[in-house]
C-alpha positions as CSV (number, residue, x, y, z in Angstrom):
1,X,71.1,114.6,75.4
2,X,74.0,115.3,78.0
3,X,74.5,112.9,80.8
4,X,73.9,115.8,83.3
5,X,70.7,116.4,81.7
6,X,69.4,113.2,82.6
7,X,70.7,114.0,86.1
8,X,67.9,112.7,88.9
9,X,67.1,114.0,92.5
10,X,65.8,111.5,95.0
11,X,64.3,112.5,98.6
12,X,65.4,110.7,101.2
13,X,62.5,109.0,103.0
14,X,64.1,106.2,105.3
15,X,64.0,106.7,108.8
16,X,67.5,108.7,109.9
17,X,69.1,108.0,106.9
18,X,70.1,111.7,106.4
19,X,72.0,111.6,109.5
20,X,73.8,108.5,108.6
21,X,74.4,109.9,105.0
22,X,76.5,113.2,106.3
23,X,79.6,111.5,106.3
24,X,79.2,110.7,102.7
25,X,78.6,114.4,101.2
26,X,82.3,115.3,101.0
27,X,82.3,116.9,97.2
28,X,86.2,114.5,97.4
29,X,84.2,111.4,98.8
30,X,81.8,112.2,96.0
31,X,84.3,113.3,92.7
32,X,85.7,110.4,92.8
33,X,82.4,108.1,91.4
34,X,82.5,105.6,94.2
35,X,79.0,106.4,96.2
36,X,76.0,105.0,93.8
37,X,72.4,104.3,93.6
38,X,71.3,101.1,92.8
39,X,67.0,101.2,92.1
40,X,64.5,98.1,92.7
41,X,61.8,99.7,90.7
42,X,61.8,96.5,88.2
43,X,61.2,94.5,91.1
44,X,58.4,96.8,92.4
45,X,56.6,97.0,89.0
46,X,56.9,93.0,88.8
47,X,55.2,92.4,92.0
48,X,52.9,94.8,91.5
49,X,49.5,94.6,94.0
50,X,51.8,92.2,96.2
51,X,54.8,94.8,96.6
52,X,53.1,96.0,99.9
53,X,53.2,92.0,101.0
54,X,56.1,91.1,100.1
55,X,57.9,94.5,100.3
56,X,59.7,93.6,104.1
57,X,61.2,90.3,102.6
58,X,62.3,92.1,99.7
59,X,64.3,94.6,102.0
60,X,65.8,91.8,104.5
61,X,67.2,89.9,101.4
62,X,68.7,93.1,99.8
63,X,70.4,94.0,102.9
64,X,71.9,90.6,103.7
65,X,73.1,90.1,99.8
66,X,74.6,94.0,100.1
67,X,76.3,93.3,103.6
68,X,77.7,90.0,102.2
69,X,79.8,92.2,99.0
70,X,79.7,95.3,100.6
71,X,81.1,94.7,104.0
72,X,83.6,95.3,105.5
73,X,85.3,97.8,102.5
74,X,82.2,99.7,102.5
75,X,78.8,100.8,103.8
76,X,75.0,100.3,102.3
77,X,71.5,101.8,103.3
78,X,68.1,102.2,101.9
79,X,67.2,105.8,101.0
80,X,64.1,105.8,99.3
81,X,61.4,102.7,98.7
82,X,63.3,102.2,95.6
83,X,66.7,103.0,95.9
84,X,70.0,101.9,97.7
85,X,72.9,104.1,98.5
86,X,76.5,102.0,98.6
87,X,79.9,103.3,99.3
88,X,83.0,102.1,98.1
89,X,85.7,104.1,99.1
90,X,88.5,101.4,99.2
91,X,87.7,100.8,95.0
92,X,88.3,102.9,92.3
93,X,85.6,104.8,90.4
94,X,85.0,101.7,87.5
95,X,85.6,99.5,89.9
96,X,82.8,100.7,92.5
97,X,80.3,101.2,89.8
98,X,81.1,97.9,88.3
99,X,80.5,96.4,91.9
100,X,77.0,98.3,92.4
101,X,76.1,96.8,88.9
102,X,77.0,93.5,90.3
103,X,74.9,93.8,93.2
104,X,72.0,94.8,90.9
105,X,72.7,92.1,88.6
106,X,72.5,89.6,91.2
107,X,69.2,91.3,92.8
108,X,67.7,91.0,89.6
109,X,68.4,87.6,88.4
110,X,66.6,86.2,92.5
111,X,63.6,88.4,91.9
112,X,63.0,88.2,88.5
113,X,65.0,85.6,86.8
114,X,66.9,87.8,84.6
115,X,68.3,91.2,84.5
116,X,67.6,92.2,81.0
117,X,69.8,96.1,80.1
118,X,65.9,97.7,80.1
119,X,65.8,97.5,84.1
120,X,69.3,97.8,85.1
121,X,69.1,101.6,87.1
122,X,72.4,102.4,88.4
123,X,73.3,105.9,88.9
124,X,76.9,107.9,90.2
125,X,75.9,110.1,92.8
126,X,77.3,113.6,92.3
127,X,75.6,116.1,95.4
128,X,74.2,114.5,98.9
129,X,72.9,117.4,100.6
130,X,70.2,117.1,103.5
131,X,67.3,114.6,102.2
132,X,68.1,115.3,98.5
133,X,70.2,113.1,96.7
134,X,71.3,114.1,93.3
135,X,72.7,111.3,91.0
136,X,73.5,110.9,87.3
137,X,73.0,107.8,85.2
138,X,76.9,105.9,85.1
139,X,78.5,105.4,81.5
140,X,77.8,102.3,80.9
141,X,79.6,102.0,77.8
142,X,82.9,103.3,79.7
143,X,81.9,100.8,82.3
144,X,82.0,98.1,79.7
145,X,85.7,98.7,78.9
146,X,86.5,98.3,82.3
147,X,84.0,95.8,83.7
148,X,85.9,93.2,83.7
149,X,88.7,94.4,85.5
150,X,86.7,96.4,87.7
151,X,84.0,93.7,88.3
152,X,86.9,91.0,89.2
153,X,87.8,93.6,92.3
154,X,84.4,94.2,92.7
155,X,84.0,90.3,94.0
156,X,86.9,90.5,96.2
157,X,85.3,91.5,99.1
158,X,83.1,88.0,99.0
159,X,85.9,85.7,97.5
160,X,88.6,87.2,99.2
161,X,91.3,89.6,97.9
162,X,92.8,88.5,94.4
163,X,96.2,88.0,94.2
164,X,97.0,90.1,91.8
165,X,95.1,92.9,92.7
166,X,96.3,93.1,96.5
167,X,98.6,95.8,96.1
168,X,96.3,97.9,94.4
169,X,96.8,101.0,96.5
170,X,93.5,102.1,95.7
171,X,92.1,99.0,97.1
172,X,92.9,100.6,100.6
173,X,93.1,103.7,100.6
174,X,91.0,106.2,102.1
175,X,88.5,103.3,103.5
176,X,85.8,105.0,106.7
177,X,86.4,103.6,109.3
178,X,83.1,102.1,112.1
179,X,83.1,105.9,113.6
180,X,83.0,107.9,110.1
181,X,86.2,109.1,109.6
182,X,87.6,108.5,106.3
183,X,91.3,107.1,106.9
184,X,94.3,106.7,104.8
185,X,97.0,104.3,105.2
186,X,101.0,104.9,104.6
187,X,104.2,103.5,105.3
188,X,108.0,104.5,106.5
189,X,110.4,102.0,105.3
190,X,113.2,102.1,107.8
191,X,116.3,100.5,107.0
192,X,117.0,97.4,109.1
193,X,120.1,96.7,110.5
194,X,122.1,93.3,112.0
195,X,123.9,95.4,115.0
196,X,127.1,93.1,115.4
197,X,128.3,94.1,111.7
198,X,125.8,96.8,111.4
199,X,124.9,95.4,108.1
200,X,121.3,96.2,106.5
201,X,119.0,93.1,106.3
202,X,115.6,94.7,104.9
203,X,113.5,97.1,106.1
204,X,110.8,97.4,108.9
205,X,107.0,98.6,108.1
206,X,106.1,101.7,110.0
207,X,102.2,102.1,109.6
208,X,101.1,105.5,109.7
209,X,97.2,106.3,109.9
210,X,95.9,109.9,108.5
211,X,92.6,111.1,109.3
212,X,90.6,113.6,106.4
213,X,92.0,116.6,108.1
214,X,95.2,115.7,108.3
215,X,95.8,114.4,112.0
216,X,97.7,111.2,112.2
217,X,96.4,108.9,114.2
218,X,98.8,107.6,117.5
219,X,99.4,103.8,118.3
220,X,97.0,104.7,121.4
221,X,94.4,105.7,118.8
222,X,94.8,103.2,116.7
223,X,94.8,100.4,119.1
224,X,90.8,101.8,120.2
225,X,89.7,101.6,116.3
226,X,87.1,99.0,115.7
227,X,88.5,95.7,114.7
228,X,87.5,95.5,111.1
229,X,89.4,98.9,110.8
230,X,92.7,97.6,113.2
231,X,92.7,94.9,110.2
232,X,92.2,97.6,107.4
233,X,95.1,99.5,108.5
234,X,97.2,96.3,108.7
235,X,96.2,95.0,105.3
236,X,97.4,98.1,103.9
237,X,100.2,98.7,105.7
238,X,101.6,95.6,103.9
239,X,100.0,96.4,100.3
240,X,101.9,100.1,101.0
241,X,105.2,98.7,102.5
242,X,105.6,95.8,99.6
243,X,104.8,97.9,96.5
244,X,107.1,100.1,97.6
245,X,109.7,98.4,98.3
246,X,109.5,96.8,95.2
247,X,109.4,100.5,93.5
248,X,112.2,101.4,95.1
249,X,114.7,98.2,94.2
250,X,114.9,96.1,90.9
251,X,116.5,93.5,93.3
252,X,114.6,91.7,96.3
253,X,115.3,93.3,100.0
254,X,116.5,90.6,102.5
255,X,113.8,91.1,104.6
256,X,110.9,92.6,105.6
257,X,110.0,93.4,109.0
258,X,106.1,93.4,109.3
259,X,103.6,95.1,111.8
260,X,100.5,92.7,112.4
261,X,97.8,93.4,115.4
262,X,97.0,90.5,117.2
263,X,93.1,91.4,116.7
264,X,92.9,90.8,112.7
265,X,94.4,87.3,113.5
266,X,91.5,86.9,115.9
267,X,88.6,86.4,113.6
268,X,88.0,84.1,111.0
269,X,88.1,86.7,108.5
270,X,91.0,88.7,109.3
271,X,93.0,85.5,109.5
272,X,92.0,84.7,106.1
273,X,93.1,87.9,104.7
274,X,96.1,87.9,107.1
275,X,97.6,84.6,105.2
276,X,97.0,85.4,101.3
277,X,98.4,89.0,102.0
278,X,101.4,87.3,103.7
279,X,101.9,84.5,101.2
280,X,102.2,86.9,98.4
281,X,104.3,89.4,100.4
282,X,107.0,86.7,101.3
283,X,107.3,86.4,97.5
284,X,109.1,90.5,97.4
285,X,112.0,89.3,99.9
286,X,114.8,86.5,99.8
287,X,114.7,85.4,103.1
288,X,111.3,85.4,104.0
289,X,109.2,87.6,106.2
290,X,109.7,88.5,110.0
291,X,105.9,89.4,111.7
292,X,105.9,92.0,114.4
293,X,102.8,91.3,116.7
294,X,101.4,94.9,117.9
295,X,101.3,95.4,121.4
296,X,102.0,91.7,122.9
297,X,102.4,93.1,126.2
298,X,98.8,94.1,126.0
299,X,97.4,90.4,125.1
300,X,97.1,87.4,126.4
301,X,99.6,85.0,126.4
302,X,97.2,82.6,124.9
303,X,96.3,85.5,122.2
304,X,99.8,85.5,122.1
305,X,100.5,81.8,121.0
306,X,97.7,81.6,118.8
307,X,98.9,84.3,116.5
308,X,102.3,83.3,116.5
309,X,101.1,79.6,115.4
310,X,98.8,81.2,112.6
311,X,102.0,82.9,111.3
312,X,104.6,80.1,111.4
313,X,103.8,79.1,107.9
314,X,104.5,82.6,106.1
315,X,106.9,84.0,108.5
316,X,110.6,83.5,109.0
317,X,110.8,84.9,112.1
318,X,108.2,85.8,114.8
319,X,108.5,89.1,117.1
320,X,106.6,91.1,119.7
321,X,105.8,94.8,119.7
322,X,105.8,96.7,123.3
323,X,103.4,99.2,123.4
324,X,105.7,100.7,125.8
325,X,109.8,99.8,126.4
326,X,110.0,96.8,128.6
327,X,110.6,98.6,132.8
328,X,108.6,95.3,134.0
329,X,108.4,91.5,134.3
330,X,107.2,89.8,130.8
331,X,106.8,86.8,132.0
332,X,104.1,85.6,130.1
333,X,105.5,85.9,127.1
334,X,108.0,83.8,127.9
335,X,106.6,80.8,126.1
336,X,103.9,82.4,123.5
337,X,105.7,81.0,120.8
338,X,107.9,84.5,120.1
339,X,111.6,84.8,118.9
340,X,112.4,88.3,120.2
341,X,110.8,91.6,121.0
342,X,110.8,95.1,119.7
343,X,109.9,98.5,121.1
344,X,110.2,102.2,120.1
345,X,113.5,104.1,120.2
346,X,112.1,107.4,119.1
347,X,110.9,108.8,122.4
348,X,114.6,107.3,123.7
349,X,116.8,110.1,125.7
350,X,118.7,112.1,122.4
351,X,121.7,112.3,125.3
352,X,124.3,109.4,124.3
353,X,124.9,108.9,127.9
354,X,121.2,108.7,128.9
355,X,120.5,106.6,126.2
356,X,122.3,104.1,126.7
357,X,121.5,103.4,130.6
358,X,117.9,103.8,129.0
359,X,119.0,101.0,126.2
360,X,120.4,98.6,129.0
361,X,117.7,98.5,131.3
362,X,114.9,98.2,128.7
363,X,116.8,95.6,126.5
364,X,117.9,93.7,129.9
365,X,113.9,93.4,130.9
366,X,113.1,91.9,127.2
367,X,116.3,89.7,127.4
368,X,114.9,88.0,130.8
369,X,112.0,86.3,128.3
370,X,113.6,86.2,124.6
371,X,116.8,85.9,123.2
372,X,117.1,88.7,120.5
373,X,115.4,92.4,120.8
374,X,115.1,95.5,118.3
375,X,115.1,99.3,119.0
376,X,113.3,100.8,115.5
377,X,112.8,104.8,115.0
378,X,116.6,105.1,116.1
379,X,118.0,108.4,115.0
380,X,121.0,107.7,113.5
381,X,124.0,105.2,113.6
382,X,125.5,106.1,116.8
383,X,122.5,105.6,118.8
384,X,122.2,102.6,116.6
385,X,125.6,101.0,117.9
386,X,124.7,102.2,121.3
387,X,121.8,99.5,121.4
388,X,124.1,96.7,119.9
389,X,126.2,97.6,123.2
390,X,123.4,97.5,125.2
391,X,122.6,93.9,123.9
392,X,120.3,94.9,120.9
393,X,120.6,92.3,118.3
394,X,118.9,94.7,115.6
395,X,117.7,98.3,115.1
396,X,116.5,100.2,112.5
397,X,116.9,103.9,111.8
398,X,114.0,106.1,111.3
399,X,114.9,109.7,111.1
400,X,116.1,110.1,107.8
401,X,113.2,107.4,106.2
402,X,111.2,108.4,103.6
403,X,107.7,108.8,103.8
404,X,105.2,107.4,101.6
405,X,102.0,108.7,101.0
């Protein structure tokens, strides 16, 4: 007998769970094995008359265990008295169903003392549509190949991200985000240059955030996502930037010029992540890492020095991001802990005239609280040595950057 002739249908019974389950019915949400169903019904037929009793408790503990692996990668709901949806779209296919058996496993073994092959019911789900949900037992037997790999990225989201699978692009990417879109993370290298010699020194990170439909996201966009997902994007804004940079070189860039929001450095977990994903990036470059805080201007000074003291022990150097060109005093930056500032060159004046009296008055401003500031997303060398004569100490060049997707 054929897997898909042991295929299942479910009706969904928990309150508003349909709604909440649209976002999860896209057919390429769904191809790729990573929403299953994980079934109880051992535990039910164990408890037997009690179930009705004790059937509340049973619930509250499932949820916590689920929201302790699942979260923040992924998402997790009850859909029937037996069964549990979970989503994870930031794992591969193995490695999402070798997490769901995981969570079963560990379900089992608190309820019944043992999770024995006979009661393991884990199923791929292939068709969410309205309150039917169609699913297909998983291939265990494949699984097995790949359970322990899978199973070892499976835990991450618990112990923390494993070294060596942080730069598993499909770790990231897409991940759905607090409001239900389903993001994906990439990243323009642009070349880094040292504007007194104009000599390349590495390469600066530029995120770039892609909704389903195509629709990149802006920094004002981006800045309004929840916080879990501001850290998301930055977590694999690094993974994207280092693996490729190491794809692209046999030899070690210089430097790497890193975009970091000071929100995932303000919680516990997001500085956590922050640090192992910086230690192990630090290791792709010669000279060490240089952080770029997102929008400084925008936090407290504080916020500010808090971050920057975080990042002294995996960073080389520590700059701001503008979220727009300096026009204003900055004078709270002055002493949160910051070694220059950046802001964007790509909305600059294309005029060489009008860029430069638009170079010296912005780069003046940052000068009045730091010593060295970068222009990125210049268009090209000439603008580039325009901003060295403006007072720019570095720049890097953004029009002719390739982009990764």
């Amino acid at each position: 007998m054929t897997r898909s002739a042991l295929a299942t249908k479910i009706r969904i019974v928990a309150s508003d769970a349909s709604s909440a389950l649209e976002r999860f019915s896209d057919p390429a949400l769904l191809g790729r094995g990573v929403v299953s169903l994980i079934g109880l019904d051992a535990v039910i037929d164990a408890l037997g008359d009690r179930w009705p009793a004790r059937r509340e408790q049973v619930y509250a503990h499932v949820d916590r265990t689920l929201g302790k692996y699942v979260e923040p990668g992924g998402y997790h709901i009850r859909v029937s008295e037996t069964d549990y949806l979970v989503v994870r779209p930031d794992l591969s296919r193995f490695a999402a169903q070798a997490a769901g058996l995981t969570y079963l496993r560990e379900l089992l073994q608190h309820f019944l003392g043992a999770a024995a092959p006979a009661v393991i019911n884990i199923r791929q789900v292939t068709r969410l549509e309205g309150d039917v949900i169609e699913a297909e037992p998983v291939d265990m037997a494949a699984l097995a190949v790949a359970d322990g790999a899978a199973a070892g990225l499976a835990g991450e989201a618990a112990a923390g991200p494993a070294q060596a699978a942080l730069f598993n692009e499909t770790r990231w990417n897409p991940f759905l985000s607090a409001d239900g879109r389903l993001l994906t993370v990439s990243c323009v290298l642009e070349p880094l240059f040292e504007l007194r010699g104009f000599t390349k020194v590495g390469f600066r990170m530029r995120r770039k955030v892609v909704d389903r439909g195509g629709m990149i996201l802006t920094e004002k966009q981006l800045a309004v996502l929840a916080s879990i997902d501001i850290e998301r994007v930055d977590l694999a804004t690094i993974a994207r930037g280092v693996s490729r940079c190491l794809s692209q070189s046999s030899n070690k860039e210089p430097t790497l010029m890193v975009p970091l929001s000071c929100v995932t450095l303000s919680s516990h977990r997001g500085r956590l992540a922050m640090a192992e994903a910086l230690e192990i990036a630090a290791r792709a470059v010669h000279r060490g890492l240089v952080a770029e805080l997102i929008d400084v201007d925008l936090a407290a000074s504080g916020a500010v020095l808090a971050a920057t003291n975080l990042l002294k022990p995996y960073c080389r150097i520590l700059v701001g991001g503008l979220s727009v060109p300096p026009t204003s005093t900055l004078e709270h930056l002055r002493h949160a802990g910051l070694q220059g500032l950046t802001f964007d060159g790509a909305e600059a004046p294309a005029v060489h005239g009008a860029f430069k009296r638009w170079a010296d008055a912005r780069v003046c401003c940052a000068k009045r609280v730091v010593r060295s500031v970068v222009i990125h997303g210049l268009p090209d060398a000439r603008h580039a040595a325009l901003a060295g004569l403006a007072g720019a100490s570095h720049a890097s060049l953004g029009s002719r950057s390739p982009v990764f997707g």
